[in-house]
N, C-alpha and C positions, 0 to 999 in steps of 0.2 A: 534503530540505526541513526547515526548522527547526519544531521544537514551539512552537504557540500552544495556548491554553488555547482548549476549545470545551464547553461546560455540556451536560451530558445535557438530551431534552425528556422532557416527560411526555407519554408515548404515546396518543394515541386510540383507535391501530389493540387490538385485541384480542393476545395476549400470544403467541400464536401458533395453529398447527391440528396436528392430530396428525404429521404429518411435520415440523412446523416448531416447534424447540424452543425459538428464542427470536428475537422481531421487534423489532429496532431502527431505528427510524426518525433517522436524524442530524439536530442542529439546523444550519440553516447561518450560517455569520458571514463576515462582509465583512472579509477580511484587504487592504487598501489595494485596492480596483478589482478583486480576483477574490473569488469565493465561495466557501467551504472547507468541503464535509462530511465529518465525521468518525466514520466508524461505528464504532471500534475507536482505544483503548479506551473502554469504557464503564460505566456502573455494573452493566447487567445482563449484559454478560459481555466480557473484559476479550482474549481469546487465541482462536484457532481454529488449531489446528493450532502452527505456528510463529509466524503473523500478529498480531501484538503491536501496531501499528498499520494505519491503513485512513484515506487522505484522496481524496474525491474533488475534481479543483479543477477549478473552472467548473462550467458553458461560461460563459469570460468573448470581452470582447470588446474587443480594446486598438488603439487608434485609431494614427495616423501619431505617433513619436516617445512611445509609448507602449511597457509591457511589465513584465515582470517582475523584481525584485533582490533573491532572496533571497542576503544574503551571507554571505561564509566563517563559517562555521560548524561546530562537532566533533562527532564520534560514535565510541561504543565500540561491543564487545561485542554490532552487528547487521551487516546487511546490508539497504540498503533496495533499493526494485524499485520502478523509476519507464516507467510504461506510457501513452502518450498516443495518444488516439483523433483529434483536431484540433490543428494548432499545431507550434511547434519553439520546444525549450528547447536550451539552452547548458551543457553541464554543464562545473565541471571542480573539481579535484582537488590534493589536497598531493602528491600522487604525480606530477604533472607531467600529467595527465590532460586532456585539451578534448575534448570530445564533443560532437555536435548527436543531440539524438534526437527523432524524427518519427513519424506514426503507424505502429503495428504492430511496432514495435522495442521495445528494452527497455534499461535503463540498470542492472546489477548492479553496485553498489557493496558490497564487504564494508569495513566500517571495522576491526576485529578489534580489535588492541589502541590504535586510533587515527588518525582520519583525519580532513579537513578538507575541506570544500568548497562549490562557491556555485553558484547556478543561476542565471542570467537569459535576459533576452530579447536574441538579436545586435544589434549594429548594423544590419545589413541586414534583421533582421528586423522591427526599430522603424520605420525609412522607409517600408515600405508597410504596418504594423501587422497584426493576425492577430487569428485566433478561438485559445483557447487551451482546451484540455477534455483530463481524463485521471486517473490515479490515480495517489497512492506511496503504498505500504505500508512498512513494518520487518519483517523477518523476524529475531526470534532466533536464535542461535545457538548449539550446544550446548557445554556445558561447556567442552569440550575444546577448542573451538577458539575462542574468545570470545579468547582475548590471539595469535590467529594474526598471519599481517603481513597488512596491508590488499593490496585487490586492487580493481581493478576491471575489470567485462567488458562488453563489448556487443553485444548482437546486432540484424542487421539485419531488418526482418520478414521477405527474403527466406532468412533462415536457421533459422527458427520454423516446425514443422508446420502445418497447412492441412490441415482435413475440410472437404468440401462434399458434402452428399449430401440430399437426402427434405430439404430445405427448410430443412435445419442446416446453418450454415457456422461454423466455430470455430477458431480458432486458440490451441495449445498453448504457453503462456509459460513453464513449469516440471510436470516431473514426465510421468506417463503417462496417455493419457486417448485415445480415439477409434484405438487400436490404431496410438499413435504414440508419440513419445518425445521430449520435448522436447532443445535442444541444451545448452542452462543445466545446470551443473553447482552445484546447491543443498547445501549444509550439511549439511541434514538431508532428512528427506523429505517433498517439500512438493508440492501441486496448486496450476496459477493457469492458469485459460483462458479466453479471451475467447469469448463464443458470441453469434452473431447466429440467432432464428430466426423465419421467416417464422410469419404471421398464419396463426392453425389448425393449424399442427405442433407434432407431443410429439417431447420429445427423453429417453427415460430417463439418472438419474444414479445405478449403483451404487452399494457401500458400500464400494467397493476400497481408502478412505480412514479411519483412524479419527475424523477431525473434518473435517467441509464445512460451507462458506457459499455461498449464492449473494447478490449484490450485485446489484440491478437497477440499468442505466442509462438503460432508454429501453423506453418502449410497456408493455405490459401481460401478468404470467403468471401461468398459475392452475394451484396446484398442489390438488389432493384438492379439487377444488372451491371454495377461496381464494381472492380474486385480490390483486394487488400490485402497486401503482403502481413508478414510477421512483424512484430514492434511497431504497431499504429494502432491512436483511440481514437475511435469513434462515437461521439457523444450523439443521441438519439434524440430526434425532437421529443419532444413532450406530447403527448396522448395517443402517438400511433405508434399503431402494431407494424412488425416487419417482419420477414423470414430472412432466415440465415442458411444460404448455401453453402457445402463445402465443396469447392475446385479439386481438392485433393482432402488428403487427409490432414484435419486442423484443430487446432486447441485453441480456444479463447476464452476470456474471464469477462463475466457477467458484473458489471455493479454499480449503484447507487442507490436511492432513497431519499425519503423527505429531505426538504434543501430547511438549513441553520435557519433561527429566526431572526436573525441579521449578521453583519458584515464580521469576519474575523480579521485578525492580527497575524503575522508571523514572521518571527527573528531569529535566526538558528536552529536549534530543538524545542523552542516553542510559541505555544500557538496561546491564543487567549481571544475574548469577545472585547476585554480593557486592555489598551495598549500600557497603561501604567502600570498592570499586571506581570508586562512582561517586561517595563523595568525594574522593577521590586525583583524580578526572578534571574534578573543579570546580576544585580548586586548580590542575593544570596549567594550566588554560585561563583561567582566572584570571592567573597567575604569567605567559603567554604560551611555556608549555614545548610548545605543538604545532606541526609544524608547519605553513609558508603555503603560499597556493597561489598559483601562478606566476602572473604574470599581474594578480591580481588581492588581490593583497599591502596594498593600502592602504587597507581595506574591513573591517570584520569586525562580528560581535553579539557584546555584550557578553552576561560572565554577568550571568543575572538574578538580584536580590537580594533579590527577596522571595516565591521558592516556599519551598515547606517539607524535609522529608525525602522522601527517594525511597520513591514508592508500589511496595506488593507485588502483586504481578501473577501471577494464576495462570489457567490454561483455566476456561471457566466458572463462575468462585469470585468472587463480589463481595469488592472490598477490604475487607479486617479492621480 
C-alpha cells in the first residue's frame, strides 16, 4: 500500500496504565470510499519491534463495479505484511508476481533493494462487490539485508498455525507464540498473531519479546483493570508479563520483536537506515529507472512533490 499522510489525534483516552506504556488511538481518514487507520508511525512512538508502519483499512463496503486501485508504486529497504480479516485483494508485483489474498492468509512482500507493485479489487470481484476489512504493516529490515533481491511469499491460512483452546483461538502469522512456530521466514525476529477471544477469558502474554503491542480490532479487553475499545495500540512495557481480559467478545493483534539496530528513515513508500538511500530512490522513480509490473504497466503514482526530507524514525523516540 502506498503512503498517505494521516495527522496524529489528541488523545482523550489517558496515556496509558502500568502495563501499558504508550496508548495510541489512530485518527481515521477517508482515502477515496475506504477508511485508513494508522497507528504507526506516530508522534508518540514511531517503531515496535521491527513494525515501522500499522494501517488498518476498513471495514469498508464496495458496491457492484466498485473496489480498490492502489496503483504501481515502489518500495525499498522493507518488507510489508498484508493480513485481511474480510474481502480479497489482487496483489501483484515487478517480479512478475499475481496473487489473490483472502482472509487468514498473508501476502510477504520483501522489496530489498527495490520493488514495484499495485493492489486492487479483481474483476470478478467488482461484479458482485465485497466487504473489504484487514491490516498492512512495513516491517524494517536489518542493515545487512535492506539492498537484498526483492522476494515475495505467500501463505495460505491453511498453512499458518491455529491454537484453539479455554476460549482462545489464535492464529500465528510470524514468529513463536502458543508453542508453535510460525511458516514465514522474517528478516529479523519478529511476533504478529491474530487472536480472537471469547467474552470472560484471560489469555496471558509473556515477555519472550523485547517490544509488543497489542492492536485491538473488535469488542472489548481489560488489561490490570483498563479497559479498551476497538482501534487502539497498546505498546507493553518491556519484560512484563500481563493478562488479557475479554469484556465481551474480542479480536486483537499481537506483535513486535527485536528493536532495528539503529535509527531509520521514511519518505513516502520508502524506508532505508541511509537517508541518501532514499534520495537516490526518488530520483530512480522519478527518472522511471524501476522496474513495471506486468500486467499493469500503464498505471502508476507519481512522486510527490511537496513532502520534505526523509523523517528519522527510531523505537520509542519522538522525531528530532
Amino acid at each position: 500500500m502506498s503512503w498517505s499522510p494521516c495527522p496524529d489525534p489528541i488523545l482523550g483516552d489517558r496515556d496509558g496504565v502500568n502495563a501499558v506504556e504508550t496508548l495510541i488511538v489512530p485518527r481515521a481518514v477517508d482515502l477515496g470510499g475506504m477508511e485508513v487507520r494508522r497507528a504507526l508511525p506516530s508522534i508518540k512512538r514511531q517503531m515496535v519491534g521491527p513494525f515501522i508502519f500499522f494501517d488498518q483499512m476498513g471495514p469498508a463496503e464496495f458496491l457492484t463495479d466498485q473496489g480498490i486501485d492502489v496503483r504501481p508504486h515502489p518500495h525499498i529497504n522493507l518488507a510489508t505484511l498484508t493480513y485481511l480479516f474480510e474481502g480479497e485483494i489482487l496483489h501483484r508485483d515487478s517480479l512478475g508476481t499475481r496473487q489473490s489474498i483472502r482472509p487468514g492468509a498473508i501476502n510477504w512482500m520483501k522489496a530489498g533493494q527495490g520493488i514495484v507493485h499495485s493492489e486492487r479489487t479483481s474483476e470478478d470481484k467488482r461484479k458482485g462487490g465485497q466487504r473489504l476489512f484487514g491490516l498492512q504493516t512495513w516491517v524494517a529490515l536489518p542493515q545487512a539485508q535492506e539492498e537484498s533481491a526483492p522476494d515475495f511469499i505467500h501463505h495460505g491460512s491453511d498453512n499458518l498455525p491455529m491454537f484453539d483452546s479455554d476460549g482462545i483461538k489464535a492464529r500465528l502469522i510470524a514468529g513463536e507464540a502458543f508453542g508453535r512456530k510460525s511458516a514465514l521466514k522474517t528478516a529479523s525476529e519478529t511476533l504478529y498473531a491474530d487472536v480472537e477471544l471469547q467474552a470472560g477469558c484471560r489469555m496471558p502474554i509473556d515477555a519472550t519479546y523485547e517490544e509488543r503491542a497489542l492492536y485491538t480490532v473488535s469488542g472489548e479487553i481489560e488489561i490490570a483493570g483498563d479497559r479498551f475499545a476497538k482501534g487502539q495500540l497498546l505498546v507493553l512495557r518491556p519484560g512484563d508479563a500481563i493478562t488479557v481480559r475479554a469484556n465481551s467478545t474480542a479480536r486483537f493483534m499481537i506483535f513486535g520483536g527485536a528493536p532495528m539496530e539503529g535509527p531509520r528513515y521514511i519518505w513516502w513508500n520508502f524506508v532505508s537506515s541511509r537517508p541518501e538511500r532514499i534520495e537516490a530512490a526518488k530520483e530512480e522513480w522519478a527518472k522511471g529507472r524501476f522496474d513495471t509490473v506486468p500486467g499493469d504497466e500503464a498505471d502508476f503514482i507519481p512522486l510527490p512533490e511537496t513532502r520534505g526530507k526523509p523523517r528519522r524514525v527510531t523505537g520509542g523516540v519522538p522525531y528530532p
